[in-house]
N, C-alpha and C positions, 0 to 999 in steps of 0.2 A: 770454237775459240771466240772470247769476248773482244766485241770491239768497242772504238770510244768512238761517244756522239758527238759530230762540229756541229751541232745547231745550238745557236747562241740562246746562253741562257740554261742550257740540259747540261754537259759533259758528261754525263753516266756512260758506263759499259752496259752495251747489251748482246743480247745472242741475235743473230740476225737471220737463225730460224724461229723467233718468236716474237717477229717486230710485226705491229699489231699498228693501224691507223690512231691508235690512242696513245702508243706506249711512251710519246714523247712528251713533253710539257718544255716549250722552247719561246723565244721570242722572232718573229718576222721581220721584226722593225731593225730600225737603225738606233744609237744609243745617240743619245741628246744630251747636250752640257750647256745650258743656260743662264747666268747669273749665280752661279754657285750650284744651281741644281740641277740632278744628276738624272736620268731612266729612260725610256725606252719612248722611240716615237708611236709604238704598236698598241702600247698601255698610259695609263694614265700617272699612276704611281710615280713621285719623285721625291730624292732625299739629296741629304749637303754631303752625306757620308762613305767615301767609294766603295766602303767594304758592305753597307749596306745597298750600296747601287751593287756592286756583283753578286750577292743575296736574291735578288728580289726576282721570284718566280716566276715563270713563263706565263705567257695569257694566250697560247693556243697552244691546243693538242694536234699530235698528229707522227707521223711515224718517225724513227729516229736515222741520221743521216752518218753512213761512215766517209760524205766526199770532203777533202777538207777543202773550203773555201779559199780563191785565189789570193796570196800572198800581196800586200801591198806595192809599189815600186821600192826598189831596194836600192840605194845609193853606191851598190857594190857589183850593181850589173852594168857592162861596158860594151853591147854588142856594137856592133855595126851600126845598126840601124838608129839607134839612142845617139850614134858619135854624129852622126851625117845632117842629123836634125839642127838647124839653125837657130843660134842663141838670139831673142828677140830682146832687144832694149828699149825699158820704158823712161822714156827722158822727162822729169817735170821741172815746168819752170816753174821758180819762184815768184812774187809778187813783184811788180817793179814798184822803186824808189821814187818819191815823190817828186825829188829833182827828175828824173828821169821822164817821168808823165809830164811833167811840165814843161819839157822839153819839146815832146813831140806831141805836144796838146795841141789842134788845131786855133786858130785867130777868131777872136770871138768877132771882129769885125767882115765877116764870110757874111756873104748874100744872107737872106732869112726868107725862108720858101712856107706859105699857108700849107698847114695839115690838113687831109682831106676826113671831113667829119660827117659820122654817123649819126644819123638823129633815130631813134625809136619811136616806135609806132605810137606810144603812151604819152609821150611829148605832143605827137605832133594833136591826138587826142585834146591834151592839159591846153595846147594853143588855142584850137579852135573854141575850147570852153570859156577863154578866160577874154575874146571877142574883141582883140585890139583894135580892129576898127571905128570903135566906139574914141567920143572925143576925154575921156578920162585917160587913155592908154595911147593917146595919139603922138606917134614919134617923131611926129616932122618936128622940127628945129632949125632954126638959124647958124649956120658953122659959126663956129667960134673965130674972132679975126687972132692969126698968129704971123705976127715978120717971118718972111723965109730966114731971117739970121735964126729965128728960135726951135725951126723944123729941123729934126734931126731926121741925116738918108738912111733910107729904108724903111720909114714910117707910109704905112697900107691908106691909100685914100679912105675915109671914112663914110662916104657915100654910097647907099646901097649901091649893090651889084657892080660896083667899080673894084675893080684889083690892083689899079694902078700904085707903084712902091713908088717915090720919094728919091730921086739919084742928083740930087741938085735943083739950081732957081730954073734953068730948061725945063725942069718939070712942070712949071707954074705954066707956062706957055701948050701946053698939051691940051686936049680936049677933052674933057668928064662924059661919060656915058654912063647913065644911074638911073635910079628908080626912085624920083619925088615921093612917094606916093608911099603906104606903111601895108607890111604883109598882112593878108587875110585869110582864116584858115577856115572855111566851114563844110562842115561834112563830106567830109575824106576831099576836098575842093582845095589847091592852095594857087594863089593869086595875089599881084599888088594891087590897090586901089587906084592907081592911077593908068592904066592901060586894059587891064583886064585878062589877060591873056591866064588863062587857067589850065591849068594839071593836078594829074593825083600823085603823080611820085615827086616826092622831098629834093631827092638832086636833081633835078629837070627844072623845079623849082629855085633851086638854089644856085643853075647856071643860067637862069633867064637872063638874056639880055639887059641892059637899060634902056629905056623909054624915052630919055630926055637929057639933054645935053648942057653943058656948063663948065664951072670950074670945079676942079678939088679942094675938098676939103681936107686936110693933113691935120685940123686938131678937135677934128668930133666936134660934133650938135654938143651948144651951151647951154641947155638945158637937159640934162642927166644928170644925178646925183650918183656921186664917186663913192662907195661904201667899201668894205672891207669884208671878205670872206672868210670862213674858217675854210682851212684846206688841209692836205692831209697825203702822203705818200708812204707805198711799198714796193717792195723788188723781188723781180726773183732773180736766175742766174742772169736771163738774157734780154728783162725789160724791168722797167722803172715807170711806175704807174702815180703821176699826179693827178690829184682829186681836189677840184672846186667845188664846192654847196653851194651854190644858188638856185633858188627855186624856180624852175621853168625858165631856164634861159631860151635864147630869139636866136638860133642858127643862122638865119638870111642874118643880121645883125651884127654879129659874133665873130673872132677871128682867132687864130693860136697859130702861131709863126714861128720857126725855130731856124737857125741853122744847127753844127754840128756841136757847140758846145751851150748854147745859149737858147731861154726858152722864153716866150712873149705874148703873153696871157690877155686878149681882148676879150670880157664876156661882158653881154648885156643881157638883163633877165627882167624878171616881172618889174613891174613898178617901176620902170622906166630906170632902174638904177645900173653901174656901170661899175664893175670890178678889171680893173690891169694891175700886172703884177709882169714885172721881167725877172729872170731866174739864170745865175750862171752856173751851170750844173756841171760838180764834181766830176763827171766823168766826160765820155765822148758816145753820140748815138749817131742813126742810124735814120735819116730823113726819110728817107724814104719807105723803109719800113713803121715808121711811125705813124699814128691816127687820134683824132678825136671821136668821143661817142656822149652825147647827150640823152638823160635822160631827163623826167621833170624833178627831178630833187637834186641833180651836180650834173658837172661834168668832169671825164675823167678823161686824160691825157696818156694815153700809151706811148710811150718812148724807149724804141732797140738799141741796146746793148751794142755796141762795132764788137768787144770783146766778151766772153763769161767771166762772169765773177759778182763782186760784192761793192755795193758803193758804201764807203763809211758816212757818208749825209748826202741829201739830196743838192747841196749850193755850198760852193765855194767858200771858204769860213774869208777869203779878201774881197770878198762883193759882199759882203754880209754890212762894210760901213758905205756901201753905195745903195745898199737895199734900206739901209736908216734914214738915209737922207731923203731919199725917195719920200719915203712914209713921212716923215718929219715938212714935208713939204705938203703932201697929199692934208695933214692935219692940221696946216695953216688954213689950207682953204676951207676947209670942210670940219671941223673942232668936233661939231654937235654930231654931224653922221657919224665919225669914225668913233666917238666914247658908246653912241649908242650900239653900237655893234662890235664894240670889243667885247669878249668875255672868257672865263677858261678855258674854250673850248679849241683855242686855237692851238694847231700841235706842234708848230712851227719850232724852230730854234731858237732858243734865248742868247743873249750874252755872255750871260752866266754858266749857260750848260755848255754852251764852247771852250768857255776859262777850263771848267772842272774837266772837262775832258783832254784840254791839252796837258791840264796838270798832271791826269791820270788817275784823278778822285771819280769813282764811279757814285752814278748819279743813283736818287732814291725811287 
C-alpha cells in the first residue's frame, strides 16, 4: 500500500518496499520569508510568489519519510501542565515627560569632581618630540590677578599639581603646593623641570607631588591664548562621548570636571593655547563611571548614562543663552583668535537649528 511522504518540499506516494536512498527529492531546511521573498534556507532560490515558493524543488536527495512531523503548539490543548505554567509580564515604561526629568534632575550647583584621564602612549610620544622645555613652549606665567568677588566656588586651582577647588575667600588663606617648573618628556622619562624627580608611567607622573609652595591661582597664567575648538558628540544606549580637537594637548596642564548634570572643559595644548568650555547636559550621568582619554589629535570625554536611552542633544537648549554670553565675552577679549579659528567645521548647535526643531521643521 502507497504511502505519502512528510519530507517538505516531496509529498509524493511511494511504496515503501521500493524506497531507495535517492527516491526522494525534499528540502532540510527551514522555509524563510524576508522582505517579500519567499524559499528555503537549504537552497538558494527565492521568489515574491507563494505558489511558486511551494513549486520550487527540492536540493537534496534522499529516501522518502512516512513520519509525520511534530504538530505546532495548538491553542486548543489545555493539559495540566500548560495551565500550572506561570504567565510572565513584560512591563514597559514609557519615556518620561520633560516636566517630569526636570523635576527630578539633579542641581547643577553639586560639588564638580576631576575625571580621571587616560593619556596614550602616542601622546605621550608627540610630547616628548614637540620638547616643551625649550624657551618657545615655556609655560611658566604670572597668574592672572582676579578679586575674590570675581572667583566663582569650585573653580580648580590652576597651578600645576595643585587640586585645590575654590569653596569661599578662606580658600585664599590655604597653602599652594605646585610645581613652578613646566613638564618634560624625553625618552619614555617624564619629569618637571624644577625638582627633577623622574618616572616612566604617565599617572605617577601626573600625581607627583608639588615642589614648592605659595598662593593659588583661581584665574590661570595671563599669558595663554583662549581659541576655540571644533568639537563634536555621539551616543550610544548607556554613554555620551564628547570630542575636543586640539592637537597634543598637556594632561599634567589640562582638567575636565563634572558633576552629575554639568560638564567643565579645561584643555591646554600645543602652542601654548587654552580651550574651556562649560556644558549643561541634557541628561543625567554617572561620575564616577565616567573618564577622559587623550590622544595627539583630541580629546574625548566619556560620560555614563544613570539611565538607557536616547539623549535628543547634548546641552540644554536654556543654557544655550548662557553658552552665547560666554562666547560673546570670550570674543571681546580675543576678536582676532576666535575669527581665526572659526570655520564650518564646527558641529555644534545653532539657534536656528533649535527654532526648526522646536517648530518641528526637519533640518536639511
Amino acid at each position: 500500500m502507497a504511502s505519502l511522504c512528510y519530507n517538505k518540499g516531496c509529498g509524493q506516494r511511494f511504496d515503501p518496499e521500493h524506497n531507495t536512498n535517492d527516491s526522494c527529492l525534499y528540502h532540510p531546511g527551514v522555509p524563510v520569508f524576508h522582505d517579500a521573498l519567499k524559499g528555503w534556507s537549504c537552497c538558494k532560490k527565492r521568489t515574491t510568489d507563494f505558489s511558486e515558493f511551494l513549486s520550487i524543488k527540492g536540493c537534496t536527495k534522499g529516501s522518502h519519510s512516512k513520519e509525520k512531523p511534530p504538530e505546532p503548539f495548538s491553542h486548543g490543548e489545555t493539559s495540566d501542565n500548560q495551565k500550572a505554567k506561570p504567565v510572565e509580564e513584560l512591563i514597559i515604561q514609557g519615556p518620561k515627560s520633560a516636566e517630569k526629568m526636570q523635576r527630578e534632575r539633579p542641581s547643577s550647583d553639586e560639588p564638580r569632581q576631576l575625571l580621571p584621564v587616560k593619556v596614550s602612549r602616542s601622546l605621550e610620544q608627540a610630547l616628548e618630540k614637540l620638547n616643551l622645555s625649550s624657551k618657545d613652549e615655556a609655560l611658566e606665567g604670572s597668574c592672572a590677578r582676579e578679586t575674590t568677588a570675581q572667583v566663582r566656588v569650585g573653580t580648580t586651582c590652576k597651578n600645576a599639581a595643585c587640586k585645590a577647588i575654590y569653596q569661599g575667600p578662606e580658600s585664599n588663606t590655604e597653602v599652594c603646593t605646585f610645581h613652578p617648573g613646566v613638564p618634560v618628556f624625553h625618552e619614555g622619562v617624564k619629569y618637571w623641570s624644577c625638582c627633577g624627580v623622574k618616572t616612566t608611567d604617565f599617572s605617577t607622573f601626573l600625581e607627583q607631588p608639588g615642589c614648592s609652595r605659595g598662593q593659588h591661582c583661581w584665574a590661570g597664567k595671563g599669558d595663554k591664548k583662549a581659541v576655540s575648538c571644533r568639537q563634536d558628540w555621539h551616543q550610544t544606549s548607556s554613554q555620551v562621548v564628547v570630542t575636543v580637537y586640539a592637537k597634543n594637548p598637556l594632561p599634567a596642564l589640562s582638567s575636565v570636571k563634572a558633576n552629575r548634570t554639568v560638564l567643565e572643559v579645561h584643555v591646554i595644548f600645543e602652542g601654548n593655547k587654552i580651550f574651556q568650555a562649560e556644558i549643561n547636559l541634557w541628561g543625567v550621568i554617572e561620575i564616577e563611571k565616567s573618564f577622559v582619554s587623550m590622544v595627539p589629535t583630541k580629546v574625548e570625554i566619556t560620560l555614563c548614562k544613570t539611565s538607557c536611552g536616547s539623549w535628543a542633544r547634548l546641552e540644554l537648549p536654556q543654557s544655550r543663552s548662557h553658552s552665547c554670553d560666554v562666547q560673546k565675552a570670550a570674543s571681546t577679549k580675543e576678536p582676532r583668535a576666535v575669527q581665526e579659528e572659526d570655520s564650518d567645521d564646527n558641529l555644534s548647535w545653532s539657534e536656528d537649528d533649535e527654532e526648526e526643531l522646536e517648530m518641528g521643521i526637519p533640518s536639511n
